[in-house]
N, CA, C and O atoms as a Tinker XYZ file with bonds, in Angstrom:
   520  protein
     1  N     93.695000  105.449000   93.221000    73     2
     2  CA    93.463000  104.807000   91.933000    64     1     3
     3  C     94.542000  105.177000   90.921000    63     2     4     5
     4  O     95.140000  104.376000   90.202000    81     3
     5  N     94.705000  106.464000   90.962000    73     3     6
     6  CA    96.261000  106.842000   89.881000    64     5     7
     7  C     97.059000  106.402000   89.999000    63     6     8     9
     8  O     97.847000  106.343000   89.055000    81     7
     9  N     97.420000  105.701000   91.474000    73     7    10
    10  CA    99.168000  105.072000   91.715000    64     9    11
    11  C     99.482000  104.229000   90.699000    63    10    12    13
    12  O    100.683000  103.986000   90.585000    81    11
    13  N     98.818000  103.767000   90.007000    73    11    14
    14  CA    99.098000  102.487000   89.309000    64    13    15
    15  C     98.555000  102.778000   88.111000    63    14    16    17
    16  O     97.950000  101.755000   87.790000    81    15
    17  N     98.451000  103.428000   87.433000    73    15    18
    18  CA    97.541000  103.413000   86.189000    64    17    19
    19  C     99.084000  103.300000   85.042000    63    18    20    21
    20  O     99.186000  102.485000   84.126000    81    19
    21  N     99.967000  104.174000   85.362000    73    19    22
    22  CA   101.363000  103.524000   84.856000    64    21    23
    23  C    101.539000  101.994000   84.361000    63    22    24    25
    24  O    101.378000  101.529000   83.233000    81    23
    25  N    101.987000  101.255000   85.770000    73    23    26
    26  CA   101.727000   99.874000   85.700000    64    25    27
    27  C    100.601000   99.322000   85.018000    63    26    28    29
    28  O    100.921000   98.359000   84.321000    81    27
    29  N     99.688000   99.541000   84.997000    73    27    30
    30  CA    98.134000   99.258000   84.402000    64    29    31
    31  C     98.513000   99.351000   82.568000    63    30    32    33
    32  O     98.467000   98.412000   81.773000    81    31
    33  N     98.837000  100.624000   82.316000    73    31    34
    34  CA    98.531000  100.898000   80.950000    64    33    35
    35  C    100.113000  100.170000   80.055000    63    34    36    37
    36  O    100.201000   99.868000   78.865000    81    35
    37  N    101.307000  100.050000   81.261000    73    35    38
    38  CA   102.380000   99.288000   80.465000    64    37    39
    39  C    102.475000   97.789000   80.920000    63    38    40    41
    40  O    103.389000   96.991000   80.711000    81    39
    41  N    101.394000   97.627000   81.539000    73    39    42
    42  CA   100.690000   95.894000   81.523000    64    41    43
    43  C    100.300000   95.811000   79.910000    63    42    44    45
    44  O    101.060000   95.413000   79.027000    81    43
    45  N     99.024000   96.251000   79.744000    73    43    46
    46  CA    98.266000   96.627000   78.213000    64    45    47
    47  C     99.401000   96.165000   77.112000    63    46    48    49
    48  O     99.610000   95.187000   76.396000    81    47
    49  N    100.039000   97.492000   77.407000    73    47    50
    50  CA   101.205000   97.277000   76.102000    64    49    51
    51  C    102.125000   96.004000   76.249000    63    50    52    53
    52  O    102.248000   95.327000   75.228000    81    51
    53  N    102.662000   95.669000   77.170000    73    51    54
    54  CA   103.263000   94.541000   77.529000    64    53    55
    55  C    102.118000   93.149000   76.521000    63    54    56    57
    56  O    102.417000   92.463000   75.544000    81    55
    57  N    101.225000   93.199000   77.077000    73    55    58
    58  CA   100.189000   92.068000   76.572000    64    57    59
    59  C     99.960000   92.371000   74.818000    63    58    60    61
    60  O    100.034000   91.325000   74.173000    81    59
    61  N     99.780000   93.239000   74.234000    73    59    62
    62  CA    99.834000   93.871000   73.070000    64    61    63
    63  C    101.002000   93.163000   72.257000    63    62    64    65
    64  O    100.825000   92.326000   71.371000    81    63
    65  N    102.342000   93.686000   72.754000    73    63    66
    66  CA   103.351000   93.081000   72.205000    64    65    67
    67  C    103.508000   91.439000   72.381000    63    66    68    69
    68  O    103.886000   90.802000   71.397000    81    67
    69  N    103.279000   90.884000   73.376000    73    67    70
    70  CA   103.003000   89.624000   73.346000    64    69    71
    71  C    102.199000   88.996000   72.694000    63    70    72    73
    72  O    102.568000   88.077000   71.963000    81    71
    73  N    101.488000   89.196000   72.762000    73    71    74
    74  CA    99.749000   88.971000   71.507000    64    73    75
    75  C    100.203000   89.094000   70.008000    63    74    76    77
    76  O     99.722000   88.292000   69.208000    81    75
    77  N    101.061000   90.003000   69.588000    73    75    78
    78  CA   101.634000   90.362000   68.195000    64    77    79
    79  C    102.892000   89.582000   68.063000    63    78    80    81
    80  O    103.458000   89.662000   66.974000    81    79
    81  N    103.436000   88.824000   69.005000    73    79    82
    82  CA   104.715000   88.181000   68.684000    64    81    83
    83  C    104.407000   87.248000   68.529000    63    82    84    85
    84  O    104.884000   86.527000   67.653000    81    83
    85  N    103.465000   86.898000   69.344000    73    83    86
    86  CA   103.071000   84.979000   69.357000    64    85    87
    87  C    101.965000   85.140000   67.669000    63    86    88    89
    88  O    101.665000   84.115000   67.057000    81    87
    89  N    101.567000   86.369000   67.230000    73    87    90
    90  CA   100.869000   86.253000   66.151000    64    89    91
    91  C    101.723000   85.965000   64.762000    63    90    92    93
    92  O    101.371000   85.310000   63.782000    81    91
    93  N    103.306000   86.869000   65.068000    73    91    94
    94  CA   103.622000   86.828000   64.091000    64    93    95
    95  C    104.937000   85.243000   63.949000    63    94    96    97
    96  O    105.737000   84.856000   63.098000    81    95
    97  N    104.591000   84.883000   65.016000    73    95    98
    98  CA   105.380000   82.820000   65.058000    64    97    99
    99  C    104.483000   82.235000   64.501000    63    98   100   101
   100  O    104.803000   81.325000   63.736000    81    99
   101  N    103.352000   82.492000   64.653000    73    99   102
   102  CA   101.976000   81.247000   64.405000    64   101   103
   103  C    101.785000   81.781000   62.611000    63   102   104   105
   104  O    101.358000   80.925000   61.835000    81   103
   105  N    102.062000   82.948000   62.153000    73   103   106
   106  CA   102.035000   82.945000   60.690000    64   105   107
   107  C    102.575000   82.373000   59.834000    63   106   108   109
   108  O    102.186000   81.889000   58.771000    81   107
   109  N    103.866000   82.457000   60.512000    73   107   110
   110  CA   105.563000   81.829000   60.190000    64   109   111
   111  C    105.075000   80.713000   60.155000    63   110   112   113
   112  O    104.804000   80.381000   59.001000    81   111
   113  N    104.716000   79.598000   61.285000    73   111   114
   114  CA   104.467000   78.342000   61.105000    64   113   115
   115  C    103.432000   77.776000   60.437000    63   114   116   117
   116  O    103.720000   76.748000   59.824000    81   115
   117  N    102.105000   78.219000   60.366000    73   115   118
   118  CA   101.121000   78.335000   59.514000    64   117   119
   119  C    100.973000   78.656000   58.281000    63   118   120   121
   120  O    100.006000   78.188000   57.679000    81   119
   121  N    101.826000   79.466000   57.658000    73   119   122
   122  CA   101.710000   79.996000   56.763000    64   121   123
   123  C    100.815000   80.987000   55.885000    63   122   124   125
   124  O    100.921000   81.150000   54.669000    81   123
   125  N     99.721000   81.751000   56.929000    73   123   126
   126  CA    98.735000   82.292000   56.625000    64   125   127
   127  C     98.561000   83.529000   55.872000    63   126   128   129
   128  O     99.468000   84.339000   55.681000    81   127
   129  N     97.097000   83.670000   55.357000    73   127   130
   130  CA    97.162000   85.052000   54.507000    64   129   131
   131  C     97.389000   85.934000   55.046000    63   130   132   133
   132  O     97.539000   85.797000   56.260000    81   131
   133  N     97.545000   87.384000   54.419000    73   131   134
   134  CA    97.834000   88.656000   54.853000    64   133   135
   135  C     96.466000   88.842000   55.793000    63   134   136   137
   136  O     96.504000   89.239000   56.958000    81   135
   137  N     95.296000   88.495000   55.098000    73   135   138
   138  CA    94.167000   89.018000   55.450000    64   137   139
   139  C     94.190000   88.625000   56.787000    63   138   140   141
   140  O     94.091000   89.505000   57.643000    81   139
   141  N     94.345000   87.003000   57.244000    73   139   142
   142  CA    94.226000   86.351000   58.408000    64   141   143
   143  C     95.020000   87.530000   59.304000    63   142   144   145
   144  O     94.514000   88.208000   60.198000    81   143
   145  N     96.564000   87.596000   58.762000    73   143   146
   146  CA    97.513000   88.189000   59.680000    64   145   147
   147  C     96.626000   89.735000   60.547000    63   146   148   149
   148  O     96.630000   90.075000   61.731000    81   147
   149  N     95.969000   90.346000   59.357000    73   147   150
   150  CA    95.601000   91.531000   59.643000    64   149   151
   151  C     94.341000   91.599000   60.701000    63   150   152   153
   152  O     94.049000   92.665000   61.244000    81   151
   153  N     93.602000   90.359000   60.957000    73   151   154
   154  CA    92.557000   89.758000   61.524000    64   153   155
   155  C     93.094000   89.807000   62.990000    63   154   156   157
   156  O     92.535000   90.506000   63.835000    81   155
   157  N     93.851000   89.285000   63.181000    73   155   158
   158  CA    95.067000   88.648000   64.407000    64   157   159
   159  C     95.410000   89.893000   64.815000    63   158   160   161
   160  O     94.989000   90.180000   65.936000    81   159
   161  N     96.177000   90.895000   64.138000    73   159   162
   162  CA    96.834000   92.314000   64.532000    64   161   163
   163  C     95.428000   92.794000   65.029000    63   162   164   165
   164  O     95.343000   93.104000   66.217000    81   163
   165  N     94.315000   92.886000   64.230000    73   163   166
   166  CA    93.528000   93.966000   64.683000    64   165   167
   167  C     92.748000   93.356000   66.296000    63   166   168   169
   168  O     92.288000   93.900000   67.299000    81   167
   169  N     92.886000   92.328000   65.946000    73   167   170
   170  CA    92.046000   91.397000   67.721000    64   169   171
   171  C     93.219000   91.504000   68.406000    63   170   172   173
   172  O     93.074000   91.250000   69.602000    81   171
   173  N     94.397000   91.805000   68.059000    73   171   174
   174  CA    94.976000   92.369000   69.653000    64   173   175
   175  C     94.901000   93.828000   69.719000    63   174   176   177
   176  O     94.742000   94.343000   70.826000    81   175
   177  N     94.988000   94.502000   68.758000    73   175   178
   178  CA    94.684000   95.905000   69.160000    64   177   179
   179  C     93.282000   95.620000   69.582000    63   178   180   181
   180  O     93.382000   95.780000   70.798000    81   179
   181  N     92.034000   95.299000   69.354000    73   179   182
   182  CA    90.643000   95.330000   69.988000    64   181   183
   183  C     91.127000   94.896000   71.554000    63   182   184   185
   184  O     90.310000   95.355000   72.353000    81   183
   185  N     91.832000   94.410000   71.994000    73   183   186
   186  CA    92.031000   93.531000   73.285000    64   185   187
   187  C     93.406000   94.700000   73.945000    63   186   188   189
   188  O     93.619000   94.827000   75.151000    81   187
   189  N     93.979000   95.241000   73.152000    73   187   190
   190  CA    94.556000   96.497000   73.880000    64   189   191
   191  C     93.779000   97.492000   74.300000    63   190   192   193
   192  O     93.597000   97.822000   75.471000    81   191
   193  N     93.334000   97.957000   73.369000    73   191   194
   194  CA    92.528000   99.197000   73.759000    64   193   195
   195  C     91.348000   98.729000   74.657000    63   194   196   197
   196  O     90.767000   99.582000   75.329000    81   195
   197  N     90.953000   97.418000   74.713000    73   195   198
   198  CA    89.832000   97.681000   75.853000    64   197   199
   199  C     90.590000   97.742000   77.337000    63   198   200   201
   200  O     90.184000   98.274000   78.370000    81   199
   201  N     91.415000   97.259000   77.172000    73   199   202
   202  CA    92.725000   96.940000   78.419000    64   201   203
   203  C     93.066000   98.491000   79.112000    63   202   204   205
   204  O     93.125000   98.787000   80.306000    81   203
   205  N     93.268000   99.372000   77.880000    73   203   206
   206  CA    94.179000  100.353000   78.260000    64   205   207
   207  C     92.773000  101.471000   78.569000    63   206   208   209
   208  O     92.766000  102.210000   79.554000    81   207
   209  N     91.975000  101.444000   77.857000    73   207   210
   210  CA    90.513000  102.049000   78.266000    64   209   211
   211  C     89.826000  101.816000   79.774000    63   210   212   213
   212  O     89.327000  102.646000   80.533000    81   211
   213  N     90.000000  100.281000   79.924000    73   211   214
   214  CA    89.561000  100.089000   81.508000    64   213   215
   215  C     91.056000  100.567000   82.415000    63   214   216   217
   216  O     90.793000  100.462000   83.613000    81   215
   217  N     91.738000  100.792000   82.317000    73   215   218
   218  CA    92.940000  100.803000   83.264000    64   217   219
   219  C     93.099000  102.872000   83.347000    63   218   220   221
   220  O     93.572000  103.562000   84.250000    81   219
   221  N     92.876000  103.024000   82.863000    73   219   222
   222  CA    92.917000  104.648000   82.086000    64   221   223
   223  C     91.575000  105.638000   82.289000    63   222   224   225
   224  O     91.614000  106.860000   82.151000    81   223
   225  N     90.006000  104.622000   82.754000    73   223   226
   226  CA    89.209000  105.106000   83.120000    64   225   227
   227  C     88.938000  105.181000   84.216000    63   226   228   229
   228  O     87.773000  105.536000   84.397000    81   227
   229  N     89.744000  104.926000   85.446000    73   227   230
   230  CA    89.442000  105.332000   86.650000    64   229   231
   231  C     90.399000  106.480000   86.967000    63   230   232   233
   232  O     90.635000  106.879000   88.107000    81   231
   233  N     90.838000  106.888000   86.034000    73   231   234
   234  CA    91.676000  108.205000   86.258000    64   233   235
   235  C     91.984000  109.350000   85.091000    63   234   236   237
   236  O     92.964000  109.613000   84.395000    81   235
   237  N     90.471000  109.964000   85.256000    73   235   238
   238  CA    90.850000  110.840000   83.364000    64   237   239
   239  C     91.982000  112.051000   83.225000    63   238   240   241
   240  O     92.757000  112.334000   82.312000    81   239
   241  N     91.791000  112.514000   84.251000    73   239   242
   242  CA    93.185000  113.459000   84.312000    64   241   243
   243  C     94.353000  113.215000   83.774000    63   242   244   245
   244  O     94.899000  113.936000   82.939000    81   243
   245  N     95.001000  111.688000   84.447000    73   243   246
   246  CA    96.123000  111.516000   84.104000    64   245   247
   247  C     95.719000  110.655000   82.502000    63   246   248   249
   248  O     96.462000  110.814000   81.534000    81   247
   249  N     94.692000  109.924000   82.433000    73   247   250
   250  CA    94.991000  109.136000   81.057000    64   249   251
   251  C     95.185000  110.431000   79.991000    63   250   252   253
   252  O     95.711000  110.367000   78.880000    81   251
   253  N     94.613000  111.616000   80.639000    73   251   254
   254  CA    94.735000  112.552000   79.073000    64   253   255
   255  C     96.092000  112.665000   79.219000    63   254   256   257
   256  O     96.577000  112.274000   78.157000    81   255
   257  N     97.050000  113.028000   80.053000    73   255   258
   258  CA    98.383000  113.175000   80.360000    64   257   259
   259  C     98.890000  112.131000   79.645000    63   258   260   261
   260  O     99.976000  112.461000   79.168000    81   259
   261  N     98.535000  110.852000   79.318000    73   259   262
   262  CA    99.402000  109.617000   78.540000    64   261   263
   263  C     99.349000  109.844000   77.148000    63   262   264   265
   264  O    100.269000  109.826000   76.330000    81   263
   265  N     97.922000  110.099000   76.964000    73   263   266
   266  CA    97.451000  109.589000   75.853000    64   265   267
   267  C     98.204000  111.051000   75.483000    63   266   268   269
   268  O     98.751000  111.034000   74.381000    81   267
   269  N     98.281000  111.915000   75.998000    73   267   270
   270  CA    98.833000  113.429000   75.080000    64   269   271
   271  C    100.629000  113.354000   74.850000    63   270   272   273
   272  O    101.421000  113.933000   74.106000    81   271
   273  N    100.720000  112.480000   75.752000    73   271   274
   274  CA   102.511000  112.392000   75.795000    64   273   275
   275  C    102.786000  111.287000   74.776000    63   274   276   277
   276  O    103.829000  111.018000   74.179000    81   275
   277  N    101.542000  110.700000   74.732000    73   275   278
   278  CA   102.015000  109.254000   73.140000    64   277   279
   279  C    101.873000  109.780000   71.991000    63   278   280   281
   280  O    102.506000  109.424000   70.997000    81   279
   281  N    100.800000  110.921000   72.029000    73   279   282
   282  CA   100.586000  111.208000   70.715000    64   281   283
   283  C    101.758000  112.545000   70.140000    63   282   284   285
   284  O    101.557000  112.959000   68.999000    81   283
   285  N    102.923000  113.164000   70.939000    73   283   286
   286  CA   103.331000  113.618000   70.702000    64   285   287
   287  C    104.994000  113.003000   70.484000    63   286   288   289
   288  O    105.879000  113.630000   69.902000    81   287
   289  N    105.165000  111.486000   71.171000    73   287   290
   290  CA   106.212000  111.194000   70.771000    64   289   291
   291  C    105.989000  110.451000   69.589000    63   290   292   293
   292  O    107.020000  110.200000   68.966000    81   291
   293  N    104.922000  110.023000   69.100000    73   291   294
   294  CA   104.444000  109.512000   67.736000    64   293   295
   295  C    105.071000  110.177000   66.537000    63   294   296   297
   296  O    105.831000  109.673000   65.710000    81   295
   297  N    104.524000  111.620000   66.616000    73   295   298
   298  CA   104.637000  113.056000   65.720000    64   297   299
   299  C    106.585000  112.845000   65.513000    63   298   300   301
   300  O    107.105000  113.394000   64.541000    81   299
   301  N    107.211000  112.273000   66.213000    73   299   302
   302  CA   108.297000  112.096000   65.732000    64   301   303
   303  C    108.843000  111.051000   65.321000    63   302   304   305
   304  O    110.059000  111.058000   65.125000    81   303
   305  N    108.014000  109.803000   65.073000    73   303   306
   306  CA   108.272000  109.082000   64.196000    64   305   307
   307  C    107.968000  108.954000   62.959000    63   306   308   309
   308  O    106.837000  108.487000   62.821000    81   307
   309  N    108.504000  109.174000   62.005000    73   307   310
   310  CA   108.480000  109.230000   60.696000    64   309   311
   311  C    107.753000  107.636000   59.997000    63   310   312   313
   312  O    108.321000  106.895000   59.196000    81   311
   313  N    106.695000  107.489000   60.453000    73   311   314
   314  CA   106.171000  106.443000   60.162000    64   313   315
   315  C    104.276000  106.704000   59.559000    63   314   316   317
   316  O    103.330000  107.329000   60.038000    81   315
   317  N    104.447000  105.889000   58.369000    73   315   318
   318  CA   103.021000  106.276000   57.786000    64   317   319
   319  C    101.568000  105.332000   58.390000    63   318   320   321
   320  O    101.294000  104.132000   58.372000    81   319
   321  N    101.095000  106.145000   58.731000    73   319   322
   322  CA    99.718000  105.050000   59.394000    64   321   323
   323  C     99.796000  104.308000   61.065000    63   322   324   325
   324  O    100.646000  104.673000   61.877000    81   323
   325  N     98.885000  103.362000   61.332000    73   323   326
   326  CA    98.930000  103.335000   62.686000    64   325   327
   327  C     97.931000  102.277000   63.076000    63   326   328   329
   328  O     96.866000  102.356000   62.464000    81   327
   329  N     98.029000  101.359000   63.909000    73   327   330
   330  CA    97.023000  100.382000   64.211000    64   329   331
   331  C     95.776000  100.718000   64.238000    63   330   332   333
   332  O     94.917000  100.133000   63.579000    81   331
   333  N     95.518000  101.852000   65.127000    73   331   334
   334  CA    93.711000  102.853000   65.164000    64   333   335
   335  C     93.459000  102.776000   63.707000    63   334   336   337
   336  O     92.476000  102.148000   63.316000    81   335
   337  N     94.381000  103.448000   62.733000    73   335   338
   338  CA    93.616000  103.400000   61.207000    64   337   339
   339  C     93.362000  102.791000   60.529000    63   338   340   341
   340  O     92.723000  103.013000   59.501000    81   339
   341  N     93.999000  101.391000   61.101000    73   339   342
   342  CA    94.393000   99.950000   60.204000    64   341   343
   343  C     93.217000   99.543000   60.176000    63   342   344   345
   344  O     92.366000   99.471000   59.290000    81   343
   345  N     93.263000   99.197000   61.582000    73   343   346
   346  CA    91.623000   98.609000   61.952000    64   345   347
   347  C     90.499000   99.053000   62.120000    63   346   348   349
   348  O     89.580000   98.272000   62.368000    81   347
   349  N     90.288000  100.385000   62.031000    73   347   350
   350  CA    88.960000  100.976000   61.790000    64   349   351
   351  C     88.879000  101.178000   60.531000    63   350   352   353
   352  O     87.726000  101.446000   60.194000    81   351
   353  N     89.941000  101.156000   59.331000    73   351   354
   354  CA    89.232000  101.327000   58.103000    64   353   355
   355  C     89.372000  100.289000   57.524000    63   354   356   357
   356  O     89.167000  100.196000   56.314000    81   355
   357  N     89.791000   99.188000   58.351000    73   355   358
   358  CA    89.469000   97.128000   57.854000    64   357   359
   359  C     87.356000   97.432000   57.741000    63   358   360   361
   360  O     86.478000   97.349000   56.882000    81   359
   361  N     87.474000   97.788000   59.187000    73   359   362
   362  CA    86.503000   97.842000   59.803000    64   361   363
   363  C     84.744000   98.420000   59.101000    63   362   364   365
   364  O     83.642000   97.886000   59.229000    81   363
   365  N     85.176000   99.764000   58.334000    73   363   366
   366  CA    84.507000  100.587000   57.440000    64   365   367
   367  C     84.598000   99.965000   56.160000    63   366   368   369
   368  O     83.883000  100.390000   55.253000    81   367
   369  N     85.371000   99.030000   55.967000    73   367   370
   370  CA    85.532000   98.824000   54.512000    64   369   371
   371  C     84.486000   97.721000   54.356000    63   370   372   373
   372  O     83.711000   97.795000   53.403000    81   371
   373  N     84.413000   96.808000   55.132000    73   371   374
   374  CA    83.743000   95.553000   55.325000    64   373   375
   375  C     82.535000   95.819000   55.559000    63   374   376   377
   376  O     81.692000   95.232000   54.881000    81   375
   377  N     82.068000   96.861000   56.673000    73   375   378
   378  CA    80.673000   97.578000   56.167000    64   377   379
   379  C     79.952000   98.216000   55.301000    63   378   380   381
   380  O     78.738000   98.197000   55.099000    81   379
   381  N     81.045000   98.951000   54.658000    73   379   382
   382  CA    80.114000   99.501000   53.456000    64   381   383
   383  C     80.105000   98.428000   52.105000    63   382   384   385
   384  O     79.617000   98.716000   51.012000    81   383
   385  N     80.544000   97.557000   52.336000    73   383   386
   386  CA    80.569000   96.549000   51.240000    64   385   387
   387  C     79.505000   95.552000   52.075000    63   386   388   389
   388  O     79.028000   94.726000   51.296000    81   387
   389  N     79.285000   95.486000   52.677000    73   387   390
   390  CA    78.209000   94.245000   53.372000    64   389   391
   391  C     78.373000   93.103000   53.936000    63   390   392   393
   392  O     77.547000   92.376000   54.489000    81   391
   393  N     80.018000   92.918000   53.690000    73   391   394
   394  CA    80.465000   91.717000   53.396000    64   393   395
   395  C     81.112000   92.110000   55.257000    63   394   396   397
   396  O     81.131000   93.095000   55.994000    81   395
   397  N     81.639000   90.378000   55.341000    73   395   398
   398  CA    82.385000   90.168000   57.078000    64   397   399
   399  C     84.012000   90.716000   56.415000    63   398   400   401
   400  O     84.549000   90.980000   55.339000    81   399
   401  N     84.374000   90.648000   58.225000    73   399   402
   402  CA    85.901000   91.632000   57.680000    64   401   403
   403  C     86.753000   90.457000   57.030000    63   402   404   405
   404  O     87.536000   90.801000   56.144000    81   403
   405  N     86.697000   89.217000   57.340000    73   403   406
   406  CA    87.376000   88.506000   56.547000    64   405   407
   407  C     87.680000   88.183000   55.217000    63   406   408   409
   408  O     88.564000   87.493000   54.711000    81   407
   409  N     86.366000   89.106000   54.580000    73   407   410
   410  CA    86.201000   88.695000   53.286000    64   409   411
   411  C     86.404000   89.846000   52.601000    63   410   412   413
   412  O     85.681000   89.943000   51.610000    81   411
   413  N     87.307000   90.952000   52.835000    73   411   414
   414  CA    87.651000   92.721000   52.567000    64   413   415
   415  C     88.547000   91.717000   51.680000    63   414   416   417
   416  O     88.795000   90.538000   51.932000    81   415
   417  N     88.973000   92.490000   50.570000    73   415   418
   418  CA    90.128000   91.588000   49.680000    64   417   419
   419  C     91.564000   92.434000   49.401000    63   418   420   421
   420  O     91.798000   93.598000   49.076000    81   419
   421  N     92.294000   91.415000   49.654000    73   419   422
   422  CA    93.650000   91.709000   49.687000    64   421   423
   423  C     94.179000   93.250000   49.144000    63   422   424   425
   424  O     94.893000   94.098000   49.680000    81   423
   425  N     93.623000   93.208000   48.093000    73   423   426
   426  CA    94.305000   94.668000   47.275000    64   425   427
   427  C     93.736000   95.705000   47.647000    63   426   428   429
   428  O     94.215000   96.817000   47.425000    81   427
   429  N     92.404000   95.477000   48.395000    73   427   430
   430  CA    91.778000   97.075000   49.084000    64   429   431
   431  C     93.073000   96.758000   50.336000    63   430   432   433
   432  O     94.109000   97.424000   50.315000    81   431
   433  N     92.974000   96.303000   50.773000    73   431   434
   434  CA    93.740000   96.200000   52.598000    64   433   435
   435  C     95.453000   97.035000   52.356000    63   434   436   437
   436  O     95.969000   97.982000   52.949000    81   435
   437  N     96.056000   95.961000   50.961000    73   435   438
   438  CA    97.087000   96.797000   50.562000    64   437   439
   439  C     97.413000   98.294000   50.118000    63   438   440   441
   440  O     98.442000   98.938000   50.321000    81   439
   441  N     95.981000   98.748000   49.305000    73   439   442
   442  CA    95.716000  100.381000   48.614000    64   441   443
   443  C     95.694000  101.350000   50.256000    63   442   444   445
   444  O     96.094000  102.511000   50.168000    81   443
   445  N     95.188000  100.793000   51.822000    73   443   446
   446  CA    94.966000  101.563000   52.389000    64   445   447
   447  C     96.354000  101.473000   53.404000    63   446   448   449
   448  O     96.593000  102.518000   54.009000    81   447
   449  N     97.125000  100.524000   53.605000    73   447   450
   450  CA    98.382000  100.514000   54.215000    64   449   451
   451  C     99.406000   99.537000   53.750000    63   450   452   453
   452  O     98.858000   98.617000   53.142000    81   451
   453  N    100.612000   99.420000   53.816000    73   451   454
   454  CA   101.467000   98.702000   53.501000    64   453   455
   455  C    101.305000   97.158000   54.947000    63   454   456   457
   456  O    101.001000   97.166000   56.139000    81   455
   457  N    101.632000   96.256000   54.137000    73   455   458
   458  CA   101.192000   94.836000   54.857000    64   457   459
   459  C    101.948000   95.078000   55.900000    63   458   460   461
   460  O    102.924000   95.794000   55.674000    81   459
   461  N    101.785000   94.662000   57.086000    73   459   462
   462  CA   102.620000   94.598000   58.706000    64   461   463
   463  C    103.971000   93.714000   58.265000    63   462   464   465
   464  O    103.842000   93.021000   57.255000    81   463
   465  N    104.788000   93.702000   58.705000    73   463   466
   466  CA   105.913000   93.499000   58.880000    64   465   467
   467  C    106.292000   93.121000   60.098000    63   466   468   469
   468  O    105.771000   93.687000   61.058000    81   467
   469  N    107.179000   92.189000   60.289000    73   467   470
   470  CA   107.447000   91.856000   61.817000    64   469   471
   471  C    108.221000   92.728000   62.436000    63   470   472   473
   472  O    108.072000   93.140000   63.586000    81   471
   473  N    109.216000   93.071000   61.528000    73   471   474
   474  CA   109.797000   94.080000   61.896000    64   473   475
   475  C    109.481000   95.559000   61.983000    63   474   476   477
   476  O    110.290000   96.457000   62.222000    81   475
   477  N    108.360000   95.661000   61.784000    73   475   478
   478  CA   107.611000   96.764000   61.945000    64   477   479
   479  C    106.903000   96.536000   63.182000    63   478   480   481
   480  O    107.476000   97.213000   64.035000    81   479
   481  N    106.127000   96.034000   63.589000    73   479   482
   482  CA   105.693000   95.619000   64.946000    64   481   483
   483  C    105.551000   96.423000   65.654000    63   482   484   485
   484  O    104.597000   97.056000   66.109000    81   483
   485  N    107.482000   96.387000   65.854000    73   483   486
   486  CA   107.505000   97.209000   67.116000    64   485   487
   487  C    107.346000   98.899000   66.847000    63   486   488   489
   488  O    107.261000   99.726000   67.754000    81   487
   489  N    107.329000   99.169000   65.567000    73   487   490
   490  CA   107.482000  100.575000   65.470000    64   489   491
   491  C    105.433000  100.917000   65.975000    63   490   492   493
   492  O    104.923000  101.785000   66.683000    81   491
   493  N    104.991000  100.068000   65.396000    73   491   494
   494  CA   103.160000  100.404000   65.295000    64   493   495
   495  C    102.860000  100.313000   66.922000    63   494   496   497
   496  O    101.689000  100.589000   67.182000    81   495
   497  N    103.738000   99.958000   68.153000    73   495   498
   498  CA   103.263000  100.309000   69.457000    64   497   499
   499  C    102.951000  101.616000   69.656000    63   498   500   501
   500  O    101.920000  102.110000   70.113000    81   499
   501  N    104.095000  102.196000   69.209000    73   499   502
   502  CA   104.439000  103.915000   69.834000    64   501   503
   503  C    103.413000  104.686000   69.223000    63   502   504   505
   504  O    102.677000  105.278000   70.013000    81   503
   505  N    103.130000  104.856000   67.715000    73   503   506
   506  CA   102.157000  105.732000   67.056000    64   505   507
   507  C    100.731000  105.109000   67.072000    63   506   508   509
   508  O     99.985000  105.704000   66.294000    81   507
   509  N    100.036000  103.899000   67.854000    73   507   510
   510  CA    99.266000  103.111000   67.164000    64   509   511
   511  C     97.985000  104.303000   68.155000    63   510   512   513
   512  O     96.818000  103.912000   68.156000    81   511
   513  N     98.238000  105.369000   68.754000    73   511   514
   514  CA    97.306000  106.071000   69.634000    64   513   515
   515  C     96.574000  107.680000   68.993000    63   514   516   517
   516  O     95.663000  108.427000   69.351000    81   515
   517  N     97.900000  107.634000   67.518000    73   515   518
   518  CA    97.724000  109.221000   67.037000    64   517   519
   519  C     96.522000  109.463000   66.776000    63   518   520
   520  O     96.186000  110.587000   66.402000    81   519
């Protein structure tokens, strides 16, 4: 079952980054809100992590071995925040207000991270596990 959990978990990310590229063309052409954008980012991280969770749970030994080697090349990127925080405190915010996550408003979403960037993207793969 370990032979492949490699392949398995840089499938995940592979699909991740694909999912976020085709998100951030369809904004471009659409023209959509931040909020939408942040909707889109966080349903592919929900669709990563279940990916990388099933691929990673038939082998806990080594997933701690990944997950400990991501979170330490993270620690050297000089980068503030991280997909896990993005979207779990979209997530908390929309609950304790009552309201659906679509309807969290712009200037809370901005007070808790700076808006995604396309060109940021690629930096939020590497730390998105800290």
């Amino acid at each position: 079952k370990c032979d492949t959990i490699y392949q398995g978990f840089a499938g995940c990310l592979i699909s991740l980054g694909d999912s976020m590229a085709q998100s951030v063309r369809q904004q471009r052409e659409e023209g959509g809100e931040e909020a939408q954008e942040l909707d889109t980012i966080c349903k592919s991280w929900d669709d990563f992590h279940a990916c990388a969770s099933e691929v990673l749970s038939s082998c806990p030994e080594e997933a701690a071995a990944i997950w400990e080697s991501l979170r330490q090349e993270s620690r050297k990127i000089q980068f503030q925040g991280n997909l896990q925080e993005l979207c779990s405190a979209r997530g908390r915010l929309a609950s304790a207000r009552g309201s659906p996550a679509a309807e969290t408003n712009q200037a809370t979403l901005r007070g808790l991270a700076p808006p995604p960037r396309p060109c940021l993207l690629a930096l939020l793969a590497l730390p998105l596990l800290v």
